[in-house]
Structures are given as structure tokens and as C-alpha cells.
C-alpha positions in Angstrom: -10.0 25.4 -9.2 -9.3 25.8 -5.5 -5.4 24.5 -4.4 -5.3 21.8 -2.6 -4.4 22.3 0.9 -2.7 19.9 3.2 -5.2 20.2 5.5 -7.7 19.5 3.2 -6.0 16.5 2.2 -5.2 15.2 5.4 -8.6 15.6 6.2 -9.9 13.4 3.4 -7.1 10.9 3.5 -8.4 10.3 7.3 -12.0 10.7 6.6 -12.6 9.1 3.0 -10.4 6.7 3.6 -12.2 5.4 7.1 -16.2 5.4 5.7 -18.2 6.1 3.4 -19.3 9.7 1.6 -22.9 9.9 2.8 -21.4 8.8 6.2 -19.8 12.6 6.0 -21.3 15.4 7.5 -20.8 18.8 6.1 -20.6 20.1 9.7 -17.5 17.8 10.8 -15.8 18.6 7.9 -15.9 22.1 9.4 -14.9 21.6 12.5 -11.7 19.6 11.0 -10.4 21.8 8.9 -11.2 24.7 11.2 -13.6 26.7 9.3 -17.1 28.0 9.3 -19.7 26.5 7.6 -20.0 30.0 5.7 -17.1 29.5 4.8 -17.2 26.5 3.8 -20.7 26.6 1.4 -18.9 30.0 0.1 -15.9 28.2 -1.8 -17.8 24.7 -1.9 -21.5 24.3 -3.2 -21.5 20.8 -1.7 -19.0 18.0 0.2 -18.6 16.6 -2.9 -17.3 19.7 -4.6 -14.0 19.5 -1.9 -13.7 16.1 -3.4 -13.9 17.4 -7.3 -11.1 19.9 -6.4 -9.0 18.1 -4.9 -9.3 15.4 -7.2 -8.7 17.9 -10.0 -5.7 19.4 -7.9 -4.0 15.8 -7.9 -4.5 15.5 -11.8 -2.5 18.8 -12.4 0.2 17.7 -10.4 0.5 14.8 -12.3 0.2 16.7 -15.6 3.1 18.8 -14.4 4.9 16.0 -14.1 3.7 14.7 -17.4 5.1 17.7 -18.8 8.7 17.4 -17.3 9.2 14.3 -18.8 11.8 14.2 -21.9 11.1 11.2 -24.3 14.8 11.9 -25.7 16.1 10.7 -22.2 14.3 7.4 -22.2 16.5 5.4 -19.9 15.2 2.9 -17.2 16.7 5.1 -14.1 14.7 8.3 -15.6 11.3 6.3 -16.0 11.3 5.2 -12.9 12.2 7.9 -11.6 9.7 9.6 -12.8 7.1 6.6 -11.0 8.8 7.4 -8.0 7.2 11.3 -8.3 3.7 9.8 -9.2 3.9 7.4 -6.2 4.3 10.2 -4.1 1.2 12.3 -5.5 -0.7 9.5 -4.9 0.1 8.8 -1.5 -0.7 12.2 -0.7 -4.2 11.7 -2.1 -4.5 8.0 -0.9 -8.3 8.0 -0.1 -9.1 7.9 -3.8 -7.5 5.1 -4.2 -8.8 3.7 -1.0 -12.4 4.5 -2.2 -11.9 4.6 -6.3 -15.8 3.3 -7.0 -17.6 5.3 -5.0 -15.8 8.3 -6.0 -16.2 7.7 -9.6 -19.5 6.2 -9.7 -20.6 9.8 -7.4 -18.7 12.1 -9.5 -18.9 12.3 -13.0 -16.4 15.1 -13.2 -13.9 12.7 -11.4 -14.6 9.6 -14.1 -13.9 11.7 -16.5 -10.5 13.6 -15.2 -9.8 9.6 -14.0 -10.4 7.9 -17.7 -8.0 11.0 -19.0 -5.3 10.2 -16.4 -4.8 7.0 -16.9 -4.7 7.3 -20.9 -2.1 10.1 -20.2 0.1 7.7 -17.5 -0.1 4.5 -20.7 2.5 6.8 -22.8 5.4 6.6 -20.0 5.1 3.3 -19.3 4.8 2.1 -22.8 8.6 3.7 -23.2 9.8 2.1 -20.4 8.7 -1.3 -21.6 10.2 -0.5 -25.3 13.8 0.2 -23.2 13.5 -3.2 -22.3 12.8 -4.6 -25.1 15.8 -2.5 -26.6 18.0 -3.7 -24.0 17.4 -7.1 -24.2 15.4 -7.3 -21.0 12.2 -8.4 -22.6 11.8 -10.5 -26.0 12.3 -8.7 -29.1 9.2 -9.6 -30.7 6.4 -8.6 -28.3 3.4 -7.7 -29.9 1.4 -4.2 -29.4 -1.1 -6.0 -28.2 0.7 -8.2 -25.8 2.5 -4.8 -24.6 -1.0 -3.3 -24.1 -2.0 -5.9 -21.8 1.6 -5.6 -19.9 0.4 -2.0 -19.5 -3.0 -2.4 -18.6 -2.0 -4.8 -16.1 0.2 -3.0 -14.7 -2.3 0.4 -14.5 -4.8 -2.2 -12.5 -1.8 -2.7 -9.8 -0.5 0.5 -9.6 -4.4 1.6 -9.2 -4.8 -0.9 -6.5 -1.2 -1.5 -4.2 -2.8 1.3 -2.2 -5.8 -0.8 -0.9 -4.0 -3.8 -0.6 -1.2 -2.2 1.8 -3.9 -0.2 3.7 -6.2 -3.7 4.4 -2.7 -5.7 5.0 -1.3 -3.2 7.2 -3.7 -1.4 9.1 -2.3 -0.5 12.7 1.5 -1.9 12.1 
């Protein structure tokens, strides 16, 4: 797996993000990141390939972050602090989030690093909602499944504030 540069990702995050994939020519992606387009078919077999890596290259940055996290220091200020980290991957790699279904439904590779993720991101969250039901914050006797959906929910959101921002706020 290829690191992710920040040229690469400012690249995407300006392309992707702006039209669609087959709208993409191998040729300006080139010319933006200032390479040849030997060099570019040597380290990619395809443009989708710089999408696979990079997509991958976000997924272990998360997992690194995954890993930090210490379940025996579960208070609210660490949890969300450790949000705050994941927020700032994912605004670094905002054109998947700006064009989720076409990448997935292109990529198999992607899906299935995606589905992972977002199994991996339910165990923090489910902590921080048990604090607050330990602190009084939220009733006592929520059900599991009532907390997945509270979960759920909230992965659809966090998926999706992205989009929202970028259609609301475009240009201001």
C-alpha cells in the first residue's frame, strides 16, 4: 500500500469532490500531481487504484487511532476527544464522503474496507453512550437495541455532515 500523499489528497479532495469518476482523465491527474504518465501506470494499474490506496491509507490512520484508545479511561472528555482525531482524518479525505456511492458501488475493495470501518468505529461510541447512561445523562434502562439504533444513527450523520456542509456552504 502506497502512503498517502498530500498532494494526492488534495488532488482528489478537489477533483472527486467536483464530478464524477469517469468524468476523470488519467492524463489530468498527471499533470496535477506533477508526474508522468509512466509514472503514474508504474505505481497505479488504473485511476481507480489511487482511489483504493488512498482509501486504504485513511482506514489505517483510523485504525491507529483505534488502537490508542484505552477502554480503562472511558470518560466523556477522552471519547470525544478521540472523535475530534477521526473528524480530522476525515476532513482530510473529504471526497469520500462527498461521493460515498459511487466509490463503493465502483470499488469493491473500498465496500469492504468501508463495512469493516464502520463496525470497528460502533465499539467507541457504544462506550461513550454507556458513560452516559453511568452518569445519569441518559436513562438507566436503555435497551441494547435502542442503543444500537442511537449508534446507527449517529454513524448515518457522522457519514453524512460532510455533504450537508459542502452543499450548504459552498463558496462562503
Amino acid at each position: 500500500m502506497l502512503s498517502p500523499q498530500p498532494n494526492q489528497k488534495s488532488f482528489c479532495n478537489a477533483h472527486y469532490a467536483n464530478c464524477s469518476n469517469d468524468k476523470i482523465r488519467v492524463e489530468n491527474i498527471c499533470i496535477e500531481l506533477n508526474i508522468s504518465l509512466g509514472n503514474f501506470t508504474y505505481y497505479f494499474t488504473d485511476k481507480q487504484q489511487i482511489i483504493v490506496e488512498l482509501y486504504l491509507g485513511m482506514i489505517a490512520a483510523l485504525e491507529e487511532i483505534d488502537k490508542k484508545i484505552n477502554v480503562s479511561r472511558e470518560t466523556i472528555i477522552y471519547l470525544l476527544e478521540y472523535h475530534r482525531q477521526i473528524f480530522v482524518i476525515e476532513t482530510d479525505f473529504r471526497f469520500f464522503y462527498l461521493n460515498t456511492f459511487e466509490i463503493l458501488n465502483s470499488n469493491p475493495a473500498i465496500r469492504e474496507a468501508y463495512l469493516q470501518h464502520v463496525q470497528n468505529e460502533k465499539k467507541p461510541m457504544k462506550q461513550l453512550l454507556n458513560i452516559y447512561v453511568k452518569n445519569g445523562v441518559l436513562m438507566n434502562d436503555m435497551s441494547e437495541q435502542l442503543i444500537d439504533k442511537i449508534i446507527n444513527l449517529n454513524l448515518i450523520i457522522g457519514s453524512f455532515w460532510m455533504i450537508d456542509a459542502d452543499v450548504q456552504f459552498k463558496g462562503k
